[in-house]
MDTraj code that builds the backbone (N, CA, C; nanometers):
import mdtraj as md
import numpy as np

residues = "UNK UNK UNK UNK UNK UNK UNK UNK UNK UNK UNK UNK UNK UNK UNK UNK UNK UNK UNK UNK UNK UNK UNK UNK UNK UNK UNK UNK UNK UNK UNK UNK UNK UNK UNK UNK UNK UNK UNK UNK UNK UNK UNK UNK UNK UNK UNK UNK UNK UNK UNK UNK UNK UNK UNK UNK UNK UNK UNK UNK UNK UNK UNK UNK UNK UNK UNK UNK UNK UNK UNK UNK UNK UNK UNK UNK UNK UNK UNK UNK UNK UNK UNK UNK UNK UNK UNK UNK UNK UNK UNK UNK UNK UNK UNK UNK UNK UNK UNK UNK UNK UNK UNK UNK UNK UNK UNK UNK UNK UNK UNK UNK UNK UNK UNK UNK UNK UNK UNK UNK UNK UNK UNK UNK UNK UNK UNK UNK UNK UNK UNK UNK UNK UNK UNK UNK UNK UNK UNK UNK UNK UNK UNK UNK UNK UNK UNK UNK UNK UNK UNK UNK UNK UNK UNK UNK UNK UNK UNK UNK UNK UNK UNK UNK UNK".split()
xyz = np.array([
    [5.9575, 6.0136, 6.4757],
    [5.9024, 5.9572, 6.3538],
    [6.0127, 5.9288, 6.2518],
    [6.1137, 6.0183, 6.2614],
    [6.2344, 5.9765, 6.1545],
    [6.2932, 5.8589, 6.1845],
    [6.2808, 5.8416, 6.3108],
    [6.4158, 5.7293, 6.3606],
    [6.3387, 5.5922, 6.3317],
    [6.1842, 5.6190, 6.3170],
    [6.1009, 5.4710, 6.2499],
    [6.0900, 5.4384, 6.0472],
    [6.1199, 5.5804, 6.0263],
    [6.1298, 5.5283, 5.8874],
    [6.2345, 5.5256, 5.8297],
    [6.3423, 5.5499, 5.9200],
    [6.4440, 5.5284, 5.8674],
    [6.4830, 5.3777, 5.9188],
    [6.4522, 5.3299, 6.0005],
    [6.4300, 5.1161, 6.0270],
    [6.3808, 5.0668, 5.9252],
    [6.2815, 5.1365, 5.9158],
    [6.2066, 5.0975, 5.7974],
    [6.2604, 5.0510, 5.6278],
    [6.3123, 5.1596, 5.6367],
    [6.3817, 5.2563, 5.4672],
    [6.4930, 5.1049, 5.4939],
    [6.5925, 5.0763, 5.5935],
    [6.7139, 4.9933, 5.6303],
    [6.6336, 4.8720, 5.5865],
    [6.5241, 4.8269, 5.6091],
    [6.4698, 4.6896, 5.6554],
    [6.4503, 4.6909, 5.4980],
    [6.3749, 4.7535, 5.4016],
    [6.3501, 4.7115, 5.2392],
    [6.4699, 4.6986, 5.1864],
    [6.5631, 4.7993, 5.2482],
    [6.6836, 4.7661, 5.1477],
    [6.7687, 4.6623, 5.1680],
    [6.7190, 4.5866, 5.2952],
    [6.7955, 4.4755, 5.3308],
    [6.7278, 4.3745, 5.2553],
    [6.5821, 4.3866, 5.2269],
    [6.4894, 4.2904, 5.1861],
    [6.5483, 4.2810, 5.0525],
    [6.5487, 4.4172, 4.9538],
    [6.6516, 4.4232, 4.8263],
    [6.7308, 4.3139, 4.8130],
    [6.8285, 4.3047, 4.8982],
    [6.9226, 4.2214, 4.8818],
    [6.9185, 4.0847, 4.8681],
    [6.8061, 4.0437, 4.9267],
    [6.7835, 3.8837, 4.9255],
    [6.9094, 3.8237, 5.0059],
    [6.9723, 3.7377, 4.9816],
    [7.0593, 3.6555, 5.0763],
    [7.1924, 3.7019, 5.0501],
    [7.2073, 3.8643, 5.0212],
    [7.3056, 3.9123, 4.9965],
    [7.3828, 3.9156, 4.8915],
    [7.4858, 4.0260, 4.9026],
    [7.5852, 4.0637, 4.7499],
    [7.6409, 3.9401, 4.6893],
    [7.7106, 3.8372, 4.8191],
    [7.8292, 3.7367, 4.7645],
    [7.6730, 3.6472, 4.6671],
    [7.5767, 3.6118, 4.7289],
    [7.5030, 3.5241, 4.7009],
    [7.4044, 3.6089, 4.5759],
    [7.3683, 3.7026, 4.5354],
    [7.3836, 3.8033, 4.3848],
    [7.4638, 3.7226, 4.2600],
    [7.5919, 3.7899, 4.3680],
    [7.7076, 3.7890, 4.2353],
    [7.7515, 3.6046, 4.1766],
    [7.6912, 3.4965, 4.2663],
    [7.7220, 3.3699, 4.2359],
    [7.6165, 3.3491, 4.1339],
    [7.4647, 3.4275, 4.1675],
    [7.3650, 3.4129, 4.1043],
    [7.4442, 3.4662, 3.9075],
    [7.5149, 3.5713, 3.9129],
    [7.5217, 3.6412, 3.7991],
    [7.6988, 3.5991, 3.7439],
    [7.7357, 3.5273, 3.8100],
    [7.8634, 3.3985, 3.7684],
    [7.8218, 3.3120, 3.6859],
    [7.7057, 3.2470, 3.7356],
    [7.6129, 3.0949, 3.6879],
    [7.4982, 3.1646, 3.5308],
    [7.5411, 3.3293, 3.5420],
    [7.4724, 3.3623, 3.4285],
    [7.3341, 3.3691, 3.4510],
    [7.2836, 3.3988, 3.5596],
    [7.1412, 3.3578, 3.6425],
    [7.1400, 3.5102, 3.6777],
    [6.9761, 3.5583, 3.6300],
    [6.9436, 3.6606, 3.7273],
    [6.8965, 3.6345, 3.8432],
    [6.8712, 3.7322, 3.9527],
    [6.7999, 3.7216, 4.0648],
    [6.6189, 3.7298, 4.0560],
    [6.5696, 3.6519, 4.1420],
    [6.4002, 3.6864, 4.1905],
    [6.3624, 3.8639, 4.0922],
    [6.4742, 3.9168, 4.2034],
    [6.4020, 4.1121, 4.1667],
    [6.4122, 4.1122, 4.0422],
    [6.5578, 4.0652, 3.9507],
    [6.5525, 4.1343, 3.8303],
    [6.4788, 4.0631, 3.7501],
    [6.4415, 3.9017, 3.7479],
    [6.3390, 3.8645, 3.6876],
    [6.1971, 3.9303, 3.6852],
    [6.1345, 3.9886, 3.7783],
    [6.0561, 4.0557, 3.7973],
    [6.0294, 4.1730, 3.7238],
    [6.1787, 4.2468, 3.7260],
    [6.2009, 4.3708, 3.6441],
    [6.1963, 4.3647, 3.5436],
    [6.2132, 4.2559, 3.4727],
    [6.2275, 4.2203, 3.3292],
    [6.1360, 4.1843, 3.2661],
    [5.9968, 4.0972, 3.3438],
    [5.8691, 4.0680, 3.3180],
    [5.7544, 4.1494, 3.3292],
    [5.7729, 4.2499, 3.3973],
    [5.6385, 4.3175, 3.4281],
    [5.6772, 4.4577, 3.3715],
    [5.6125, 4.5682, 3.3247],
    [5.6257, 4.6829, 3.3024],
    [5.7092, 4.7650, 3.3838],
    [5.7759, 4.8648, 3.2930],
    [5.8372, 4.9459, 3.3842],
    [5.7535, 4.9901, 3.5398],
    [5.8326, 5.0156, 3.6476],
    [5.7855, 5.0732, 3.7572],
    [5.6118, 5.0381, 3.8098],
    [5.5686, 4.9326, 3.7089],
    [5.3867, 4.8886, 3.7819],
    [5.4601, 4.7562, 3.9030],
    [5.5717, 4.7751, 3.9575],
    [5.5849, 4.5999, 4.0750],
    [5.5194, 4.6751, 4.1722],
    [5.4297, 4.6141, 4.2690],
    [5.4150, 4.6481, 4.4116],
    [5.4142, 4.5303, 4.5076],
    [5.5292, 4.4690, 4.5854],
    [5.5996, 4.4319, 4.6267],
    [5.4747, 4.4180, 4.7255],
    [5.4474, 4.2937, 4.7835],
    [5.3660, 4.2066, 4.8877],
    [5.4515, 4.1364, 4.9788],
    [5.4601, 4.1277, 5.1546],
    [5.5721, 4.0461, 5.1853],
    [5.6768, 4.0906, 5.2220],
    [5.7202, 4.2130, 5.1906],
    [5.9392, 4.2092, 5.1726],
    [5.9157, 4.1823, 5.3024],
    [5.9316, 4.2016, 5.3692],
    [5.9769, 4.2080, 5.5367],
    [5.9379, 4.0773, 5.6172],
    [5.8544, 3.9914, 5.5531],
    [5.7982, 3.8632, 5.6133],
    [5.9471, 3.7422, 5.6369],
    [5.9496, 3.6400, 5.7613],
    [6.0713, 3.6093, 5.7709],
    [5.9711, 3.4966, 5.8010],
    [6.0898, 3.3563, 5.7994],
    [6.0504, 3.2660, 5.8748],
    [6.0082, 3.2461, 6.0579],
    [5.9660, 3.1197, 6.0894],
    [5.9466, 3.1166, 6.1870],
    [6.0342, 3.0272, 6.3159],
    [6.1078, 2.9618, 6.1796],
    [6.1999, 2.8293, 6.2184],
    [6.2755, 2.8140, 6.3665],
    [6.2833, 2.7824, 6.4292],
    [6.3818, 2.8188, 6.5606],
    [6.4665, 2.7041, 6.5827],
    [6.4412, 2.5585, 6.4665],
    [6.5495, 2.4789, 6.5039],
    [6.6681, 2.4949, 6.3988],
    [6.7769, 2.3935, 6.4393],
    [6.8783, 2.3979, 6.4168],
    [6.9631, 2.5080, 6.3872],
    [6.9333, 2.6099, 6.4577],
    [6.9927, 2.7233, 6.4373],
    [6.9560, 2.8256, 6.3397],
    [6.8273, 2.8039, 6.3213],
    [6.7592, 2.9068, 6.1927],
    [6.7258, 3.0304, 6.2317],
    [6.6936, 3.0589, 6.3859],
    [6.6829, 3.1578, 6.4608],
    [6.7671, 3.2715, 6.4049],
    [6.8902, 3.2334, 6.3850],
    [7.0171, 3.3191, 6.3437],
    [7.0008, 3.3531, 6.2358],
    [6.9210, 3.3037, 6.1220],
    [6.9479, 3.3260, 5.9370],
    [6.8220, 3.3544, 5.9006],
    [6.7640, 3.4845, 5.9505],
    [6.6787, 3.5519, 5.9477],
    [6.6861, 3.6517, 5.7940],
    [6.5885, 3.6127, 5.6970],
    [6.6287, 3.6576, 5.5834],
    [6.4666, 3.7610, 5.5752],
    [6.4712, 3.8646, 5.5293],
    [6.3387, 3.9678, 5.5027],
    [6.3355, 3.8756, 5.3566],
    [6.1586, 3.8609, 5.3365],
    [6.1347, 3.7850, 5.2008],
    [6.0803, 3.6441, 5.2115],
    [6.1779, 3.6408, 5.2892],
    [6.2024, 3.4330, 5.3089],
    [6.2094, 3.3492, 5.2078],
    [6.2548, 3.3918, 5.0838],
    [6.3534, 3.3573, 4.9901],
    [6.2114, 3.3492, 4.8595],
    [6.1265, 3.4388, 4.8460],
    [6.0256, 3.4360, 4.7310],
    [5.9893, 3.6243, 4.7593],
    [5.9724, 3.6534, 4.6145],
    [5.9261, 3.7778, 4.5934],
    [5.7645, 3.7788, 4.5819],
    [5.7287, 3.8419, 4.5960],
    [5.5565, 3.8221, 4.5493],
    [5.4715, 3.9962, 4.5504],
    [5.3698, 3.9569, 4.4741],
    [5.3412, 4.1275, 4.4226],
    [5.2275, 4.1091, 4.3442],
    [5.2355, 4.2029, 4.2768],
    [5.1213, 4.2379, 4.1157],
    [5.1815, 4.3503, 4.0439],
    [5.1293, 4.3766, 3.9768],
    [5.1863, 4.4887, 3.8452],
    [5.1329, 4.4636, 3.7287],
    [5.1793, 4.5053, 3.5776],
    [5.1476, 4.4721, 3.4863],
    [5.2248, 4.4210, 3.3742],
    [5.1662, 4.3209, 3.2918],
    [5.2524, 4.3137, 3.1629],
    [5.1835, 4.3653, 3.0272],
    [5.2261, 4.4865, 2.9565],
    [5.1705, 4.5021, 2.8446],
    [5.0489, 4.6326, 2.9031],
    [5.0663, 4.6257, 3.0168],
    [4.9036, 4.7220, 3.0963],
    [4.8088, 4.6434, 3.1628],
    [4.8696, 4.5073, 3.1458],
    [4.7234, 4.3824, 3.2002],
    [4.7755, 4.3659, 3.3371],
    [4.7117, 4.3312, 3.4143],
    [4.7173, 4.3076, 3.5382],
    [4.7394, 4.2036, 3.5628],
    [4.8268, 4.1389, 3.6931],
    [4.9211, 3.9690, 3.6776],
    [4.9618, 4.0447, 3.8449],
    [4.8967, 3.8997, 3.8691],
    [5.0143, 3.8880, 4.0364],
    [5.1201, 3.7797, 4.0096],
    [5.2028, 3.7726, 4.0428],
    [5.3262, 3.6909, 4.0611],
    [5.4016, 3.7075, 4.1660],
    [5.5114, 3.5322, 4.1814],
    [5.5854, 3.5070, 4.2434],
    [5.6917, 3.4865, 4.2032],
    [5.8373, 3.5453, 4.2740],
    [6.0052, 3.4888, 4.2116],
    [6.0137, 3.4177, 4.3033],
    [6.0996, 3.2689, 4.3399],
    [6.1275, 3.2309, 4.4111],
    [6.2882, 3.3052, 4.4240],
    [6.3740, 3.2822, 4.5406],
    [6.4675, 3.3679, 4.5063],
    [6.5912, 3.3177, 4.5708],
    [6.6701, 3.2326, 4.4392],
    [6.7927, 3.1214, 4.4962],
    [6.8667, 3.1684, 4.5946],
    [6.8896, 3.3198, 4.6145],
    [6.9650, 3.3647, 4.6931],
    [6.9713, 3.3292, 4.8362],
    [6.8604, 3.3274, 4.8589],
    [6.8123, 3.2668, 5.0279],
    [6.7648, 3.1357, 5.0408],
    [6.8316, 3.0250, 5.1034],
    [6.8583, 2.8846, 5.1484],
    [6.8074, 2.8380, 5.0289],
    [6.8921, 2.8357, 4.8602],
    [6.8482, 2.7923, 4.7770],
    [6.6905, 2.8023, 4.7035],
    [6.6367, 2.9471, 4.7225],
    [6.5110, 2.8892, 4.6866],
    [6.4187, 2.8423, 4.7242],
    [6.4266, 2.7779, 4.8894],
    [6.4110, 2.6347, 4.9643],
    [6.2397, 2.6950, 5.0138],
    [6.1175, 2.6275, 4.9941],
    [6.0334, 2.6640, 5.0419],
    [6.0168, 2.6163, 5.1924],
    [5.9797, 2.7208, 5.2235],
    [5.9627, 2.6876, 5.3971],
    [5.7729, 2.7090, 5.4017],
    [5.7359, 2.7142, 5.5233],
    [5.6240, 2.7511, 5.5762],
    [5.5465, 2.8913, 5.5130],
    [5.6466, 3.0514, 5.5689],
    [5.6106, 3.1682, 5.5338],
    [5.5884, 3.1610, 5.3988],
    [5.7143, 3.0808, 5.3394],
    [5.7047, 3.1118, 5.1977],
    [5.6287, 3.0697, 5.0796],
    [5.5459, 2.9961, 5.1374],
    [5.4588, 2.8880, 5.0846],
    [5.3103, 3.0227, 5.1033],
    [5.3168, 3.0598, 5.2600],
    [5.1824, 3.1356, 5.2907],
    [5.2285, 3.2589, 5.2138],
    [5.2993, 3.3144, 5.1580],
    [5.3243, 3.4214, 5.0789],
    [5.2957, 3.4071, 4.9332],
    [5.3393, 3.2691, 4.8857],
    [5.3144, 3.2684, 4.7678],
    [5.1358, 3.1857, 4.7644],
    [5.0672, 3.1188, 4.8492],
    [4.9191, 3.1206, 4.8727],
    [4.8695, 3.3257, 4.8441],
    [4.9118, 3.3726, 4.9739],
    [4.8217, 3.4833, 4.9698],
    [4.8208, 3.5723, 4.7919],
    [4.9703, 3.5582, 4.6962],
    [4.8904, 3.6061, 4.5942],
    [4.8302, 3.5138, 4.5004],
    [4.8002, 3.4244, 4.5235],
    [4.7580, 3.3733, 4.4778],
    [4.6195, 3.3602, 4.4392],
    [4.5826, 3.3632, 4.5918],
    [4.4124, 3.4063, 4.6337],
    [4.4140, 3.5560, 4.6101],
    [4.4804, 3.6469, 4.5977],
    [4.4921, 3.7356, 4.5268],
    [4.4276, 3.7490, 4.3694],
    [4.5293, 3.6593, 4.3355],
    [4.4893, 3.6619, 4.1894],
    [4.3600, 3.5845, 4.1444],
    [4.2964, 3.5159, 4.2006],
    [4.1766, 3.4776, 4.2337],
    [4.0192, 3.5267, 4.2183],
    [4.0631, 3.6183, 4.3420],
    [3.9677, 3.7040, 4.3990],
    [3.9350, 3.8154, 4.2973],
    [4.0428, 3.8639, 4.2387],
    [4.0234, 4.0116, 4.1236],
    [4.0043, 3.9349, 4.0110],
    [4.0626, 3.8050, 3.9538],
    [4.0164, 3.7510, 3.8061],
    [4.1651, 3.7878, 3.7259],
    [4.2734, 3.7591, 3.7377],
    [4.4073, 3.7844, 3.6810],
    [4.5213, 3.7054, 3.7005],
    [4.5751, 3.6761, 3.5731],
    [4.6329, 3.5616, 3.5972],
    [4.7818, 3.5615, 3.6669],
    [4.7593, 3.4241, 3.7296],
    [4.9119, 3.4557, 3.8287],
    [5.0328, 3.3984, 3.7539],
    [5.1483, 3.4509, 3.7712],
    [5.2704, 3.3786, 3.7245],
    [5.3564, 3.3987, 3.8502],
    [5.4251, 3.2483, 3.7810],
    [5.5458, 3.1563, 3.9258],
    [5.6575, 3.1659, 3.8232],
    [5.7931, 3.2207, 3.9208],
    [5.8901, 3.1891, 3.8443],
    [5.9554, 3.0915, 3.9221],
    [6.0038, 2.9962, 3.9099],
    [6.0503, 2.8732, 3.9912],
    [6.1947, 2.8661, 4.0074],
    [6.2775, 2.8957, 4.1003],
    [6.3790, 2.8582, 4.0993],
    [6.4351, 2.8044, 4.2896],
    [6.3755, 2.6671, 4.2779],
    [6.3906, 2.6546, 4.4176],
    [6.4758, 2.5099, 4.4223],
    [6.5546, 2.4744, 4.5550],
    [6.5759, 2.3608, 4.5647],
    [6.4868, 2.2546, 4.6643],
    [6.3793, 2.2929, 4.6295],
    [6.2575, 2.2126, 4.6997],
    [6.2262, 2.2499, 4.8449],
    [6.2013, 2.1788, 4.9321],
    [6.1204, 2.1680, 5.0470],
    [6.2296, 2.1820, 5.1611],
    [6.2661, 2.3420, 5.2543],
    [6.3345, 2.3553, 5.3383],
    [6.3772, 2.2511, 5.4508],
    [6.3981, 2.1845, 5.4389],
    [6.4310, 2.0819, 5.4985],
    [6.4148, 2.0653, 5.6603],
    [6.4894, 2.1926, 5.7428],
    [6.4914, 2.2500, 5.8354],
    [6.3344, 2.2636, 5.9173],
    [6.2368, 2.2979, 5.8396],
    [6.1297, 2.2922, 5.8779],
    [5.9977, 2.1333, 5.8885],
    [6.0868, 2.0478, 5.8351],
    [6.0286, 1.9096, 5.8043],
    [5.8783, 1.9245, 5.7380],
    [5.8102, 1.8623, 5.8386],
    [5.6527, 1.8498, 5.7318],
    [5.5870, 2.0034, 5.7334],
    [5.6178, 2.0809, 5.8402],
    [5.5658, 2.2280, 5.7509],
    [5.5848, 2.2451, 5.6330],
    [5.7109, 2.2478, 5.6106],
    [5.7693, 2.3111, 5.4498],
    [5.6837, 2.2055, 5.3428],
    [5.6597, 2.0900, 5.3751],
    [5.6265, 2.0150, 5.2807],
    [5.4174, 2.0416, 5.2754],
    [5.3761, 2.0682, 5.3997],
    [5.2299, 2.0778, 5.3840],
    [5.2479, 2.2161, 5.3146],
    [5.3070, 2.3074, 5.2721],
    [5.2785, 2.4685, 5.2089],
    [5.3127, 2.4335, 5.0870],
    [5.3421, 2.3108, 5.0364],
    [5.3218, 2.2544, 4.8876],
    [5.1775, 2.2526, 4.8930],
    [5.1656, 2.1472, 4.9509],
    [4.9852, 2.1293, 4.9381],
    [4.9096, 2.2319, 4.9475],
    [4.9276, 2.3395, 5.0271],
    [4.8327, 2.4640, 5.0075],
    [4.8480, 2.4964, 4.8722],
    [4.9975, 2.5067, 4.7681],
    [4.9802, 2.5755, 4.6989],
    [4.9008, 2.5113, 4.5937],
    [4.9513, 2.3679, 4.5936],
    [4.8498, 2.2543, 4.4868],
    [4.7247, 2.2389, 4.4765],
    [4.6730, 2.2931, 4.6147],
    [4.5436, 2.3198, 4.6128],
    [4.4946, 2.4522, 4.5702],
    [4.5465, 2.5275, 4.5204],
    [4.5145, 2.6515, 4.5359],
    [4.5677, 2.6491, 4.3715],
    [4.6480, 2.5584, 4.2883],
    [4.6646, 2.5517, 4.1490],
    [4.5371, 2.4206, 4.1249],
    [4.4522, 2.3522, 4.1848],
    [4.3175, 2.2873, 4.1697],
    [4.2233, 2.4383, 4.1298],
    [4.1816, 2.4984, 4.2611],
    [4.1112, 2.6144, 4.2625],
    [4.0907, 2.7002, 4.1601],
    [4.2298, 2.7219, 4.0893],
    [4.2317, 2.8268, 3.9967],
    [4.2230, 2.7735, 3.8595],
    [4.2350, 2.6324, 3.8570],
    [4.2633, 2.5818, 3.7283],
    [4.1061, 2.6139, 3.6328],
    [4.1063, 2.7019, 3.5168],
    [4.0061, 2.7306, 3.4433],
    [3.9345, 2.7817, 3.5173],
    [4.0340, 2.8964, 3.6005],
    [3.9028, 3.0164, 3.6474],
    [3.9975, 3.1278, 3.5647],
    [4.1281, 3.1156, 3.6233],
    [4.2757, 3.2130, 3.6344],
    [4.3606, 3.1348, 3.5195],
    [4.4506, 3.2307, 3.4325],
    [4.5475, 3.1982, 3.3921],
    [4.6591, 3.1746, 3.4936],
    [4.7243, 3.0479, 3.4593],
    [4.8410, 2.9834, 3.5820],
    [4.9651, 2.9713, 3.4783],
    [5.0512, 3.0888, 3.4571],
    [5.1667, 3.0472, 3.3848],
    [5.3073, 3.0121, 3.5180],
    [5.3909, 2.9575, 3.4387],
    [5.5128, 2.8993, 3.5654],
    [5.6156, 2.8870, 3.4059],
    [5.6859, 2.9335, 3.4991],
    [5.8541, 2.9010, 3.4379],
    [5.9499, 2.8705, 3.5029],
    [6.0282, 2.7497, 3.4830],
    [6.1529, 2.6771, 3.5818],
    [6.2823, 2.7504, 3.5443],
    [6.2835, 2.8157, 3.6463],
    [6.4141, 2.8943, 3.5870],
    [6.5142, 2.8820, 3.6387],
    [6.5740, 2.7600, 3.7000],
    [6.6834, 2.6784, 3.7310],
    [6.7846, 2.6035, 3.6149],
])
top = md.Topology()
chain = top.add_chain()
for i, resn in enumerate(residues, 1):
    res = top.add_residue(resn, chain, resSeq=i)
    for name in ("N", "CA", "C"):
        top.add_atom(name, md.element.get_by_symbol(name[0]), res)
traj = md.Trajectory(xyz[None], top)
């Protein structure tokens, strides 16, 4: 049982990292926080509960097989601001720019319908360089889920977004 939570314990803290230290510290060169610490900074102390870390893409062309990132480059969760309850998403430049793929699209859907389902409003922090390319019209139909799913909520849910590029 140790030798599984300790894979485990390895696998979040890899998820932590997002697309790694070098790709952090370029984030905090450019004067840019990361996905996590935006998160940290928006929601109450210690209320994040983290939805996802470990979710990866599915990609297998052009060599994506190999650049297997925990996350798949968006944070997603709930917690609170102020004591109120808020699901949200970071997108998270660190990993292939931000770049929405497939998973990351169905990650940022599921809190969405999240935030939905309980009555609480969701916030997007945006910092992506658009539509993973690598994945062609997948990456681009998990726009449309989410556009549909900002139809759905419009004047049920508060929908705040901030471009933080």
């Amino acid at each position: 049982m140790k030798d599984k939570e300790k894979i485990l314990t390895d696998k979040i803290s890899k998820a932590q990292l997002g697309g790694g230290t070098k790709r952090i510290e370029a984030q905090h060169a450019k004067g840019k926080l990361t996905a996590r610490e935006r998160i940290h900074f928006l929601l109450d102390e210690g209320s994040f509960e983290e939805l996802g870390a470990l979710v990866t893409h599915r990609t297998k062309d052009f060599g994506m097989e190999k650049q297997l990132v925990y996350g798949d480059g968006v944070v997603t969760g709930y917690g609170t601001v102020h004591g109120r309850q808020v699901c949200v998403f970071a997108q998270d430049f660190t990993v292939f720019g931000g770049s929405l793929s497939e998973t990351h699209a169905e990650k940022i859907c599921k809190v969405m319908d999240m935030a939905m389902k309980i009555g609480v409003p969701i916030i997007g922090l945006n910092d992506s360089g658009g539509a993973r390319i690598q994945e062609g019209v997948r990456s681009l139909g998990g726009y449309a889920d989410i556009f549909h799913r900002n139809v759905k909520a419009s004047g049920v849910i508060p929908q705040i977004s901030a471009i933080m590029g």
